[in-house]
Gaussian input, Z-matrix of N, CA and C with variables (Angstrom, degrees):
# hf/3-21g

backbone

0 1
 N
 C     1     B1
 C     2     B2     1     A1
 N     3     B3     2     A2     1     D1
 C     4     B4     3     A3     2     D2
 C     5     B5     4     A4     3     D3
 N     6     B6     5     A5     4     D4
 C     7     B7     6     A6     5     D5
 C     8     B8     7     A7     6     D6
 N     9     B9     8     A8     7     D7
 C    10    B10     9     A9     8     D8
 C    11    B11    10    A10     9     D9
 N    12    B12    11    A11    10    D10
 C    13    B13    12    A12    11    D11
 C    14    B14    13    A13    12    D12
 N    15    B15    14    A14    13    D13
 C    16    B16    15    A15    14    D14
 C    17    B17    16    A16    15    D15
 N    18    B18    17    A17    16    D16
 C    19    B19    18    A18    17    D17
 C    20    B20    19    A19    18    D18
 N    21    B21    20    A20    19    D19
 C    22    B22    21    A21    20    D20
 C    23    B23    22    A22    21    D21
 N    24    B24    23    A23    22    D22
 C    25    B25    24    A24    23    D23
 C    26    B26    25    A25    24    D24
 N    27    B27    26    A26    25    D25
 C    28    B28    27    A27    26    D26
 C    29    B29    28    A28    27    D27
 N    30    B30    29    A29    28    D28
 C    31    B31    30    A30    29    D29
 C    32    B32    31    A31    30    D30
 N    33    B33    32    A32    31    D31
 C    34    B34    33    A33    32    D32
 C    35    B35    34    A34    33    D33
 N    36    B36    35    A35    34    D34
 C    37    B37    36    A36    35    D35
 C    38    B38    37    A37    36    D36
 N    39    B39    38    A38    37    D37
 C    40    B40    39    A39    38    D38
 C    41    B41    40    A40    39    D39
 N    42    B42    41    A41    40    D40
 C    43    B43    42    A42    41    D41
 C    44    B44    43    A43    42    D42
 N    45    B45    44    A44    43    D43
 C    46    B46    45    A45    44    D44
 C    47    B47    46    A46    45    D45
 N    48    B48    47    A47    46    D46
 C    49    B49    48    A48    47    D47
 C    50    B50    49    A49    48    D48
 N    51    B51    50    A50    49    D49
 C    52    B52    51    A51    50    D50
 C    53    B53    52    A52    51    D51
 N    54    B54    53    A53    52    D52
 C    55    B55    54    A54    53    D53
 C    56    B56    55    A55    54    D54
 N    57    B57    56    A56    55    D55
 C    58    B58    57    A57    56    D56
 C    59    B59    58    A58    57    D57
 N    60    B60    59    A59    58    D58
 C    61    B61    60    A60    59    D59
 C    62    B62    61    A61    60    D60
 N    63    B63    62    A62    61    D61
 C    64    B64    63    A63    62    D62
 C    65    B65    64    A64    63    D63
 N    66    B66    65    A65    64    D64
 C    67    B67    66    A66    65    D65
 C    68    B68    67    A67    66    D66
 N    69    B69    68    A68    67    D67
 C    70    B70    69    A69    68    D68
 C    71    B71    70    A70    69    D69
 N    72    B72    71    A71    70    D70
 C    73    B73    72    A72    71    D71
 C    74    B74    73    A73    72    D72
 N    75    B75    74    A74    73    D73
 C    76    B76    75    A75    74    D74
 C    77    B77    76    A76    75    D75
 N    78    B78    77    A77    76    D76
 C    79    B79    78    A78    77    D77
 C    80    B80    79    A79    78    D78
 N    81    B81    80    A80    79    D79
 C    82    B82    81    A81    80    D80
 C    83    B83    82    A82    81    D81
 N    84    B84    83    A83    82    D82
 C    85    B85    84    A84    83    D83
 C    86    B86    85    A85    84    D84
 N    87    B87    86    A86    85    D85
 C    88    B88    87    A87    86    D86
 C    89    B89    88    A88    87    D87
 N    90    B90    89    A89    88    D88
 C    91    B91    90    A90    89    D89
 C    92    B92    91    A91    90    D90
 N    93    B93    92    A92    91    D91
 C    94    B94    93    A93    92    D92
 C    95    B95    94    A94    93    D93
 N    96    B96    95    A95    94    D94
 C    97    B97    96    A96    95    D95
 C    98    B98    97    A97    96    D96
 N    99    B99    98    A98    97    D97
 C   100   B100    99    A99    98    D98
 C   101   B101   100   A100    99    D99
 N   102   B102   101   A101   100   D100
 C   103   B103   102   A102   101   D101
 C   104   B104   103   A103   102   D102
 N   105   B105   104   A104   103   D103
 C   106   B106   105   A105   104   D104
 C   107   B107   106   A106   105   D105
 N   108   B108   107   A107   106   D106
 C   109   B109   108   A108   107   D107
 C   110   B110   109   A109   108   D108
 N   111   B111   110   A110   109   D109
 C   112   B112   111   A111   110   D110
 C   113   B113   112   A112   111   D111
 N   114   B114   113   A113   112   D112
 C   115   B115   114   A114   113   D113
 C   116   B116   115   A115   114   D114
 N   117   B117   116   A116   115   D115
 C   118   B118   117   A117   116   D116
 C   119   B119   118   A118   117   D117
 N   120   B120   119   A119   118   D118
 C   121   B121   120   A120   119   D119
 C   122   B122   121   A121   120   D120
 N   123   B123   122   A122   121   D121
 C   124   B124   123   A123   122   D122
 C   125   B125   124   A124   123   D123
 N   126   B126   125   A125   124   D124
 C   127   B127   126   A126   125   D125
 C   128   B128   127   A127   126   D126
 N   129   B129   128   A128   127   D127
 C   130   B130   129   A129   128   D128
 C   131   B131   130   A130   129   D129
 N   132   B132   131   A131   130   D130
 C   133   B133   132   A132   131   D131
 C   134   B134   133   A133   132   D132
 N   135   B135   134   A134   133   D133
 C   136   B136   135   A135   134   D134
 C   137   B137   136   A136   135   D135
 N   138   B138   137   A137   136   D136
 C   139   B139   138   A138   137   D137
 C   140   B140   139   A139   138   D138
 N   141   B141   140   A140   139   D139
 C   142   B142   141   A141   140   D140
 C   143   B143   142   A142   141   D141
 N   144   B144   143   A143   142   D142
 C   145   B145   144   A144   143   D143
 C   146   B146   145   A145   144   D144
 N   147   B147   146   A146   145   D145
 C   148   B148   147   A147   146   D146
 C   149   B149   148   A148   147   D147
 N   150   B150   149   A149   148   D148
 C   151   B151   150   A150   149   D149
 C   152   B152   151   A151   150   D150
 N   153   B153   152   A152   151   D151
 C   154   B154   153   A153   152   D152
 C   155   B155   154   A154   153   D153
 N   156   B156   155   A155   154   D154
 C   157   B157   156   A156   155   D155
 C   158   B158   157   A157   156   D156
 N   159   B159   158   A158   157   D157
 C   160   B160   159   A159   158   D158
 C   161   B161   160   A160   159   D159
 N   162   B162   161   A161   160   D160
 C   163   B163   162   A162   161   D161
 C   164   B164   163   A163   162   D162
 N   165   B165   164   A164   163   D163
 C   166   B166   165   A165   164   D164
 C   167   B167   166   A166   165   D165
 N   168   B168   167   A167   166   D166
 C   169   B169   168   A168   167   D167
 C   170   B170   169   A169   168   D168
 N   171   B171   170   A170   169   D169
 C   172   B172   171   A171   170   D170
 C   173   B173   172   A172   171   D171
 N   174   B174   173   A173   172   D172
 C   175   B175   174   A174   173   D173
 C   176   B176   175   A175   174   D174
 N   177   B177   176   A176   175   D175
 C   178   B178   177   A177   176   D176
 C   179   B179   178   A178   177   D177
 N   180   B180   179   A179   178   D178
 C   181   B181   180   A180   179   D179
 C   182   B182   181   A181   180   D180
 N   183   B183   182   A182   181   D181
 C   184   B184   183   A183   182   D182
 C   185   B185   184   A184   183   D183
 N   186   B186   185   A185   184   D184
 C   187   B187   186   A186   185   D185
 C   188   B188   187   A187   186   D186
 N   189   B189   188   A188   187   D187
 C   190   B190   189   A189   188   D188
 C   191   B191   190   A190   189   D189
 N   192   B192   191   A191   190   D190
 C   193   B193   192   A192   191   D191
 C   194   B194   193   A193   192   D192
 N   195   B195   194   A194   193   D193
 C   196   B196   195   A195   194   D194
 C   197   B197   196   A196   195   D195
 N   198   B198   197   A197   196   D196
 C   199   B199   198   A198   197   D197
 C   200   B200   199   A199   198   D198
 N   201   B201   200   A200   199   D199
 C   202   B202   201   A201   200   D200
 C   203   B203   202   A202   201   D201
 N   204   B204   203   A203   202   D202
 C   205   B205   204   A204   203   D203
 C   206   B206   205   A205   204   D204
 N   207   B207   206   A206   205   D205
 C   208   B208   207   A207   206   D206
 C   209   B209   208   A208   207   D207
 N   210   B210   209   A209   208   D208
 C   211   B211   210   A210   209   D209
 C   212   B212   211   A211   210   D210
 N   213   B213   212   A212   211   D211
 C   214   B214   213   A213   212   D212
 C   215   B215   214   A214   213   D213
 N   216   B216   215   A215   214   D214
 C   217   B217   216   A216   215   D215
 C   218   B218   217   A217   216   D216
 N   219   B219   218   A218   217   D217
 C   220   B220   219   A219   218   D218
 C   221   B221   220   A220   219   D219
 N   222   B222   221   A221   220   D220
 C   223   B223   222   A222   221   D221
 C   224   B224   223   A223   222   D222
 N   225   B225   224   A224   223   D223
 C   226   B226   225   A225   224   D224
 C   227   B227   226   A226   225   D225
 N   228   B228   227   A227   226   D226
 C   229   B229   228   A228   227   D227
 C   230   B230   229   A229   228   D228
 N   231   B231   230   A230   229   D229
 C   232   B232   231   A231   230   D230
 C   233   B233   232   A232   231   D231
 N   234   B234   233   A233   232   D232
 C   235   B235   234   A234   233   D233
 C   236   B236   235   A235   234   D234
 N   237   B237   236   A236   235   D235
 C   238   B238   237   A237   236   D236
 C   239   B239   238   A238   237   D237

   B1=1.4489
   B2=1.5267
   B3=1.4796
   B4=1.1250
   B5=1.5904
   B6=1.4569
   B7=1.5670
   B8=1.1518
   B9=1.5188
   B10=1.4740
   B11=1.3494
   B12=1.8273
   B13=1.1179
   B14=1.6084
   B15=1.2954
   B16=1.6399
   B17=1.4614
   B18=1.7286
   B19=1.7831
   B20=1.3545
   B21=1.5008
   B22=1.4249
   B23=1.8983
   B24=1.7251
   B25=1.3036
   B26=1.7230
   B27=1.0219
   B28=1.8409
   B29=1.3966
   B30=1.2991
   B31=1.7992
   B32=1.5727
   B33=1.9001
   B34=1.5504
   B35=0.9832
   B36=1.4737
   B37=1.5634
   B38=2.0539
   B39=0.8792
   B40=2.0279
   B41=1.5992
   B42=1.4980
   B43=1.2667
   B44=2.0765
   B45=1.6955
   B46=1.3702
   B47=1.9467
   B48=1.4434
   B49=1.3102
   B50=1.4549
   B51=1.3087
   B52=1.5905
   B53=1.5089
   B54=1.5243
   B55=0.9622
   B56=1.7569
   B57=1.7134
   B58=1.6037
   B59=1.3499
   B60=1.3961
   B61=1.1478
   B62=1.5558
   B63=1.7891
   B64=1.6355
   B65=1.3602
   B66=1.8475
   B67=1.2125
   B68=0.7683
   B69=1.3826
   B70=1.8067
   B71=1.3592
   B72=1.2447
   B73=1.2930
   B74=1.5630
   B75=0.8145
   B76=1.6668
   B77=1.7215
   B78=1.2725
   B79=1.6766
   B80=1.6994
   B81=1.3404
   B82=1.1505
   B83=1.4248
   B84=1.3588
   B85=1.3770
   B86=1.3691
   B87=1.4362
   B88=1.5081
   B89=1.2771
   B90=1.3524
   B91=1.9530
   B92=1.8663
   B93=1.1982
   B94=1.6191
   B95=1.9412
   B96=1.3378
   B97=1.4013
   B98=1.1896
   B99=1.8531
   B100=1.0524
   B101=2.0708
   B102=2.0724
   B103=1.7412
   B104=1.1344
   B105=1.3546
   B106=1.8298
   B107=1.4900
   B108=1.3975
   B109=1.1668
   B110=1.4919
   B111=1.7800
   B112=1.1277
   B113=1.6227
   B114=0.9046
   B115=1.5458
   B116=1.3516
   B117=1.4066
   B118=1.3060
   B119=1.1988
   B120=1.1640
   B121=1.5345
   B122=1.1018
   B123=1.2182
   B124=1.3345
   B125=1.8830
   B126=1.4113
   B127=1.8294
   B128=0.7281
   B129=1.7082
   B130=1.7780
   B131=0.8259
   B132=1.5052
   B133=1.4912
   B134=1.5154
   B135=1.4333
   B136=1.7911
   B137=1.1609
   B138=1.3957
   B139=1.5189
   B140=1.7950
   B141=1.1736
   B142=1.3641
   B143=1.9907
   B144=0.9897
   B145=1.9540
   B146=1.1068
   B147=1.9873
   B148=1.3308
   B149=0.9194
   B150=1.4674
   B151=1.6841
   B152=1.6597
   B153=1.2115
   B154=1.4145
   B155=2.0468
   B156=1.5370
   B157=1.0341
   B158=2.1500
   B159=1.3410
   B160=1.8931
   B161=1.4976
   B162=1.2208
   B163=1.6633
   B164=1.5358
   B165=1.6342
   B166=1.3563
   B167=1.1641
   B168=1.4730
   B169=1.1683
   B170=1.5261
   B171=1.3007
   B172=1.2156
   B173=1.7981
   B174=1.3767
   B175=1.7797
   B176=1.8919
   B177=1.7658
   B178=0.7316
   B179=1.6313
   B180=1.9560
   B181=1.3242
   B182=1.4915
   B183=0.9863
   B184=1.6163
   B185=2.0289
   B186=0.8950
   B187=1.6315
   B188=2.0935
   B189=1.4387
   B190=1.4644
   B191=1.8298
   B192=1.0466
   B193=1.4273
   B194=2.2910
   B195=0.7632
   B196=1.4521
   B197=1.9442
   B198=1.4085
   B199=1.7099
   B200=1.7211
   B201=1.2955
   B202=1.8485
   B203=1.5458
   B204=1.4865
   B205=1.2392
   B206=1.4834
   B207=1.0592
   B208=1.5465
   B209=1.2063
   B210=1.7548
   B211=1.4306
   B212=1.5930
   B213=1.2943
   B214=1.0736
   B215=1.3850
   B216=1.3316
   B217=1.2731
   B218=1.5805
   B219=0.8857
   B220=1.7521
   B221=1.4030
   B222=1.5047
   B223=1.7266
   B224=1.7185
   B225=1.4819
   B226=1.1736
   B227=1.1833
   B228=1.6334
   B229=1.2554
   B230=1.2702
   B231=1.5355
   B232=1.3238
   B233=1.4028
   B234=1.0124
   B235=1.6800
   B236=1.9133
   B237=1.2775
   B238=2.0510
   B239=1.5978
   A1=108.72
   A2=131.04
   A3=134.70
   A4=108.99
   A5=114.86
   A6=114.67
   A7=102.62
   A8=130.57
   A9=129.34
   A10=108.45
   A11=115.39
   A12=123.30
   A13=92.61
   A14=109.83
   A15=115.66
   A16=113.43
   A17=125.60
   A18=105.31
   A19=117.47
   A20=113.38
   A21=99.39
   A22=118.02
   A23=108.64
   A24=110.25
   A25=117.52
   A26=114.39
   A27=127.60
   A28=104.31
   A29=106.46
   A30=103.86
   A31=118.78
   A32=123.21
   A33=126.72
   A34=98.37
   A35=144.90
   A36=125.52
   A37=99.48
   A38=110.38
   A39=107.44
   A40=99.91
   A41=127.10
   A42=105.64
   A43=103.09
   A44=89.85
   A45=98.12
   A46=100.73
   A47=114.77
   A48=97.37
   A49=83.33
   A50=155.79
   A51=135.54
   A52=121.69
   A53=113.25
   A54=122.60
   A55=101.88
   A56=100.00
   A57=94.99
   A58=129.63
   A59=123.18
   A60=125.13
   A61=168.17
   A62=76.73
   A63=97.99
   A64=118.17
   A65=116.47
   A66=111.09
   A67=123.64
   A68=127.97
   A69=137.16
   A70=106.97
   A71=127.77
   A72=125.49
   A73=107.42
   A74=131.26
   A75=128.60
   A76=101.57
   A77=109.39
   A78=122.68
   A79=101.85
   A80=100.45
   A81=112.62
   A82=133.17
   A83=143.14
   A84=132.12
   A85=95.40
   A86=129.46
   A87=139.81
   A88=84.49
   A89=107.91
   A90=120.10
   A91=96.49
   A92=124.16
   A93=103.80
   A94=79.91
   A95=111.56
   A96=155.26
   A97=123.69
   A98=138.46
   A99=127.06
   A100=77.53
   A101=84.30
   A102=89.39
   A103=117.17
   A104=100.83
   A105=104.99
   A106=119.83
   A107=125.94
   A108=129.58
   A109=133.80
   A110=99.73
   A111=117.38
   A112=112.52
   A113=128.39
   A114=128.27
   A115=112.65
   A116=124.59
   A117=130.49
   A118=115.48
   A119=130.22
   A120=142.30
   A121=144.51
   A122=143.75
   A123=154.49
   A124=116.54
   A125=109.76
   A126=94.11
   A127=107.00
   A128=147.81
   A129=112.66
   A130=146.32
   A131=117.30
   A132=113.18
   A133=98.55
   A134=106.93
   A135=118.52
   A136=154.36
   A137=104.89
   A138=100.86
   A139=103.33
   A140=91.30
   A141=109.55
   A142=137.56
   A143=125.93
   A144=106.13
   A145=123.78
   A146=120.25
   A147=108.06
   A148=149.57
   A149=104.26
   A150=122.55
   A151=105.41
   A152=136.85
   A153=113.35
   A154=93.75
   A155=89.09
   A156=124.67
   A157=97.76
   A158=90.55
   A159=96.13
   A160=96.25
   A161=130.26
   A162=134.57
   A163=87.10
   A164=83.34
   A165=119.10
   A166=125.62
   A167=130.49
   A168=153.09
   A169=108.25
   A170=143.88
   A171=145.37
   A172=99.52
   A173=92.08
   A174=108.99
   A175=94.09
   A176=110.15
   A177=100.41
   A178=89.97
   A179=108.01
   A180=100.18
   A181=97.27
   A182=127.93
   A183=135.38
   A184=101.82
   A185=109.50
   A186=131.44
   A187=93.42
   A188=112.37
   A189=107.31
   A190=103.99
   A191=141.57
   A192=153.85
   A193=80.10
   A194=110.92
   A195=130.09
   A196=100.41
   A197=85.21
   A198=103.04
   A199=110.55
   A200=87.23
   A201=80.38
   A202=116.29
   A203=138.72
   A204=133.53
   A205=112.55
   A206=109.30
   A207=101.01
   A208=95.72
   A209=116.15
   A210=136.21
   A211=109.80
   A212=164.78
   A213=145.08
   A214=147.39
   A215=113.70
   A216=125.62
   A217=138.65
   A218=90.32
   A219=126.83
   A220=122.46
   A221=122.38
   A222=113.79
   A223=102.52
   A224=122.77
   A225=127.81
   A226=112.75
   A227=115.89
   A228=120.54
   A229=119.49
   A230=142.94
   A231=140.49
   A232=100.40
   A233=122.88
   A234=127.55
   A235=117.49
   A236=82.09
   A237=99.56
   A238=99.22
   D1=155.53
   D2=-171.11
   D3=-105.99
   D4=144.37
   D5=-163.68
   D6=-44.72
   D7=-53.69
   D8=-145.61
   D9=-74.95
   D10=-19.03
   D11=178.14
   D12=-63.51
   D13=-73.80
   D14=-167.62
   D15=-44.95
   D16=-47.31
   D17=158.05
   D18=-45.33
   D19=-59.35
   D20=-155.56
   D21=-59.81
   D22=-0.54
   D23=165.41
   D24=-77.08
   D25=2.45
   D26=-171.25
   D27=-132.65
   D28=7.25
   D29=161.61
   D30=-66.39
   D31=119.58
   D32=-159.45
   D33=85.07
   D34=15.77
   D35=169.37
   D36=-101.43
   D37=166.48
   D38=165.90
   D39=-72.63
   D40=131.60
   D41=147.83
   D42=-127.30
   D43=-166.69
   D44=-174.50
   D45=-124.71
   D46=148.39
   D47=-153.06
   D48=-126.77
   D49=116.89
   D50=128.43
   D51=-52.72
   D52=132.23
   D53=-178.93
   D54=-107.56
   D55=155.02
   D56=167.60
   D57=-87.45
   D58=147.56
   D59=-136.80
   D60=69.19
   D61=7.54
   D62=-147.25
   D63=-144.57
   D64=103.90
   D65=-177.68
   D66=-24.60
   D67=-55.25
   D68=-138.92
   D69=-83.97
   D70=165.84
   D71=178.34
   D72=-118.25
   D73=168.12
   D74=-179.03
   D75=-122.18
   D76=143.45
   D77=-174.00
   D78=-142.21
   D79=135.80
   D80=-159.46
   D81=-159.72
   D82=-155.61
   D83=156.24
   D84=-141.52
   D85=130.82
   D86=-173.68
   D87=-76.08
   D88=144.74
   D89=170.74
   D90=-132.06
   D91=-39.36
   D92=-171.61
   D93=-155.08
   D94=166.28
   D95=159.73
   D96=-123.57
   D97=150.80
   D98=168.94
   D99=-128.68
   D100=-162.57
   D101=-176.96
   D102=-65.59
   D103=-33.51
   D104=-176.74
   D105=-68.10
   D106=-7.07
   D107=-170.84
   D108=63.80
   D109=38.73
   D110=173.42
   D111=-77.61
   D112=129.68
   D113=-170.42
   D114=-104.58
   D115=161.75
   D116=-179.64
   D117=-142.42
   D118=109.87
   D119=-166.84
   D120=-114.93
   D121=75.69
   D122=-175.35
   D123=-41.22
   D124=160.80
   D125=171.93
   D126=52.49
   D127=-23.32
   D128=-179.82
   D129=-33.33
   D130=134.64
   D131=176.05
   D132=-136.24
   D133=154.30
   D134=151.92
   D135=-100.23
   D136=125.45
   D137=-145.50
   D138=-120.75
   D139=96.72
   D140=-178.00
   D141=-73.64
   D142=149.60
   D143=-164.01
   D144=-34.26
   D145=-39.55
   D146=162.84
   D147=-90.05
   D148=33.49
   D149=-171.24
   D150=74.08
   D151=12.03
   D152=173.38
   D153=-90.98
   D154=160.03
   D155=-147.41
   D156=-129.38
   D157=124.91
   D158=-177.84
   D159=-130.40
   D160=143.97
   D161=168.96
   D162=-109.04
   D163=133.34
   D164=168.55
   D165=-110.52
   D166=-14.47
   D167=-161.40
   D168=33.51
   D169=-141.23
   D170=-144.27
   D171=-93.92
   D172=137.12
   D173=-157.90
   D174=-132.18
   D175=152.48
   D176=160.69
   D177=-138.36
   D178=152.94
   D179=-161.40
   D180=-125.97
   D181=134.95
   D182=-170.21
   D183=-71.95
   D184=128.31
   D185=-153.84
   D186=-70.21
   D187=-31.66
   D188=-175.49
   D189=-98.07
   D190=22.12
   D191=-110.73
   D192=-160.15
   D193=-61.26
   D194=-154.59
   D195=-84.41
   D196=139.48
   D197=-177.16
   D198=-113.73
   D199=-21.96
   D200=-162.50
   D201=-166.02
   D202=114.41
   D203=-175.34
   D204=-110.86
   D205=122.82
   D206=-177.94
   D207=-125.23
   D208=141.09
   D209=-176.35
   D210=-71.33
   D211=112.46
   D212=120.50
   D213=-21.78
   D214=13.33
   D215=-164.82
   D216=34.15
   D217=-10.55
   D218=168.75
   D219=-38.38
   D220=45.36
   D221=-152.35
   D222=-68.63
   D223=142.97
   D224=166.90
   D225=-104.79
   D226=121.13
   D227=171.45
   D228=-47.28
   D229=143.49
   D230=-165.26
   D231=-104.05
   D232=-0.29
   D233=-177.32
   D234=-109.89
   D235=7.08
   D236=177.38
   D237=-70.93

């Protein structure tokens, strides 16, 4: 199966995103994917080595930009 297949099964879940180059980690709720693995993110925030924390609110993240998505298990009801 192809990654974008496997995000777009965790689209409405929280995830956590590493970006390249870049301490901080991004936290969020996945809302859409395309093939390229451009992401779209609701709630963001940044969460940086010492735990401080910045809201970004809705982010979009360029799909070759990105190192690593990890699911939070976190399902968000779509009816909130």
């Amino acid at each position: 199966m192809f990654p974008a297949k496997k995000v777009q099964k965790i689209i409405g879940s929280r995830i956590l995103v590493e970006m390249k180059g870049d301490s901080a980690l991004l936290e969020g709720i996945l809302c859409s994917v395309d093939d390229y693995m451009n992401l779209h993110i609701t709630e963001a925030v940044e969460v940086s080595e010492n735990d401080l924390r910045r809201d970004l609110g809705s982010v979009v993240l360029r799909g070759n930009n990105i190192v690593l998505i990890t699911p939070l298990n976190e399902r968000i009801n779509a009816l909130q």
